[in-house]
C-alpha positions as CSV (number, residue, x, y, z in Angstrom):
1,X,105.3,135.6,48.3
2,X,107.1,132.9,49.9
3,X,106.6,131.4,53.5
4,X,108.9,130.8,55.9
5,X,109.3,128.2,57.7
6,X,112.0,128.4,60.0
7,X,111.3,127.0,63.5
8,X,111.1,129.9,65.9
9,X,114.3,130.6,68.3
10,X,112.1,131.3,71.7
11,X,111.0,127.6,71.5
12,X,114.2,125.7,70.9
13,X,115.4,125.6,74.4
14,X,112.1,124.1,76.1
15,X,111.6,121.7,73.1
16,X,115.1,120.6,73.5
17,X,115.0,119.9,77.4
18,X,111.5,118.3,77.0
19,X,112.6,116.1,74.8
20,X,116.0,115.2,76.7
21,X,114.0,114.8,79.7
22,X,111.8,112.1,77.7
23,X,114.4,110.2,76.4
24,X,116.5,110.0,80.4
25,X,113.3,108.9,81.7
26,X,112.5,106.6,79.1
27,X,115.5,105.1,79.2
28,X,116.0,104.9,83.8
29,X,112.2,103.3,83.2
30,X,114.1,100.4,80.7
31,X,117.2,100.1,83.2
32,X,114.7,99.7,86.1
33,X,114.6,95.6,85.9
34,X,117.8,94.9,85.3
35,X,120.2,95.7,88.0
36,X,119.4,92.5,89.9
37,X,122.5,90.3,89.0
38,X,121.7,87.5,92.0
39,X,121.8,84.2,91.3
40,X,119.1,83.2,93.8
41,X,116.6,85.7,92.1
42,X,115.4,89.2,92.3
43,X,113.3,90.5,95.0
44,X,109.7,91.7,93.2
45,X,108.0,94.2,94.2
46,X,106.5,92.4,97.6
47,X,110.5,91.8,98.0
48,X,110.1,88.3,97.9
49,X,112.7,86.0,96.2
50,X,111.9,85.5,92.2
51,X,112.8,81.8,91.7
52,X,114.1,80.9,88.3
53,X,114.2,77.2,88.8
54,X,112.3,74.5,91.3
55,X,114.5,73.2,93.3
56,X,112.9,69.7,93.7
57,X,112.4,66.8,91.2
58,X,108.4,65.2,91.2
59,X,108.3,61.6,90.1
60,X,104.9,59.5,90.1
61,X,106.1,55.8,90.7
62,X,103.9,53.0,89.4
63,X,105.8,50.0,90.6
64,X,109.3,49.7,92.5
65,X,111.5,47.6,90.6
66,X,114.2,47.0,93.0
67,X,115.1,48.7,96.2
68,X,119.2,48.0,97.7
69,X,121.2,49.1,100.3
70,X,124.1,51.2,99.1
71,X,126.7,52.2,101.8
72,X,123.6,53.1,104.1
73,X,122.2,54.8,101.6
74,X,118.5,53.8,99.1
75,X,119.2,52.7,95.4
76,X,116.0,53.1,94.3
77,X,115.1,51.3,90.8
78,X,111.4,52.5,89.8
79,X,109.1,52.4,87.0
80,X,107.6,56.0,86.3
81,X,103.6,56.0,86.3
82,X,102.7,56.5,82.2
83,X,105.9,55.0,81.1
84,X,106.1,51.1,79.5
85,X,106.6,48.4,81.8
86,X,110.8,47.9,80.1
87,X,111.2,51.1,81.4
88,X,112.6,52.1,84.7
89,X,115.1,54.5,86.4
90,X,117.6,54.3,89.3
91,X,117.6,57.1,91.9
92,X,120.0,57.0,94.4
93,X,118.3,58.9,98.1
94,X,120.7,60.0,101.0
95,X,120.4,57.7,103.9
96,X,117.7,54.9,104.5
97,X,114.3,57.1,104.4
98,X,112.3,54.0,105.1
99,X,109.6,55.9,107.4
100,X,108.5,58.0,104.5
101,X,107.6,55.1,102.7
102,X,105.5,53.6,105.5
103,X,101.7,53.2,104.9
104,X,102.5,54.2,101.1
105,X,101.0,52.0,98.5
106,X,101.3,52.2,94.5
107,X,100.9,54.5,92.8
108,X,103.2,57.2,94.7
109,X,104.7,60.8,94.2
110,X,108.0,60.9,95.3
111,X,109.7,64.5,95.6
112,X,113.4,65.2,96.7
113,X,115.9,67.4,95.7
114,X,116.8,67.8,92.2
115,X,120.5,68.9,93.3
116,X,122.9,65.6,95.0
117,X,123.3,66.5,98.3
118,X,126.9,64.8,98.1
119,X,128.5,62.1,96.5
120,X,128.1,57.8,97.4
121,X,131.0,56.0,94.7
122,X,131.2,58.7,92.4
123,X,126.8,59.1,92.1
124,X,124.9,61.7,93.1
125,X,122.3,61.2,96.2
126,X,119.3,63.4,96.6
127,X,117.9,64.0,99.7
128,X,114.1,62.8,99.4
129,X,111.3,65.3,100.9
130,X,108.3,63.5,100.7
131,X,105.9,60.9,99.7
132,X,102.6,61.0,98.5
133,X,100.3,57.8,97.7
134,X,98.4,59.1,94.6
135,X,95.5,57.3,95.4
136,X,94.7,58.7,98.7
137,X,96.0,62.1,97.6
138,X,94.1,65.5,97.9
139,X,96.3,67.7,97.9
140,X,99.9,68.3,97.1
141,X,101.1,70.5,100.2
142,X,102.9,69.1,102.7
């Protein structure tokens, strides 16, 4: 006596269309999170911007090297807090912000824009936000 095992016909056409129905949904659910293509970020589901990238640079100064005038704009020369004392860097700020550096003692947190607002003699200058003395700091929101 031998068994047969043939799938029966009246269940091939519901088995068929479940499955189908499975695999579209399956794959819209996949397809869901990527049709945002903007550059500034996708909106979540609060449709708020998603940012991929900060857009401002955080540096804690420990001393200030040098400080010049360069066509009415700050050349800042600092030495980064944790760094050694040879050590510096040049950062070159859009306009004279002296007022943001009045009252500030060392150590500081400086924060501007990590993207040069335009050009001064072929550098970059950033466009400086804020600054902080770490000292007297308890917070970090403006």
């Amino acid at each position: 006596m031998t068994k047969d095992w043939s799938f029966p016909s009246d269940l091939i056409y519901p088995v068929v269309l479940i499955g189908t129905l499975l695999f579209i949904l399956t794959t819209w659910a996949q397809c869901i999170d990527k049709q945002c293509l903007l550059p500034e970020g996708c909106p979540n589901k609060i449709t708020e911007p998603v940012y991929q990238n900060n857009p401002y640079f955080y540096e804690a100064v420990n001393s200030v090297a040098e400080a010049t005038n360069v066509d009415g704009n700050l050349n800042l020369r600092v030495n980064p807090l944790g760094t050694y004392m040879l050590y510096d860097e040049t950062v070159l700020l859009c306009s004279l912000p002296f007022e943001k550096f009045q009252g500030i003692d060392t150590p500081f947190l400086m924060v501007y824009r990590r993207v040069a607002r335009r050009s001064v003699k072929g550098v970059g200058c950033h466009e400086l936000v804020d600054v902080w003395e770490l000292n007297k700091m308890q917070k970090l929101t403006p």
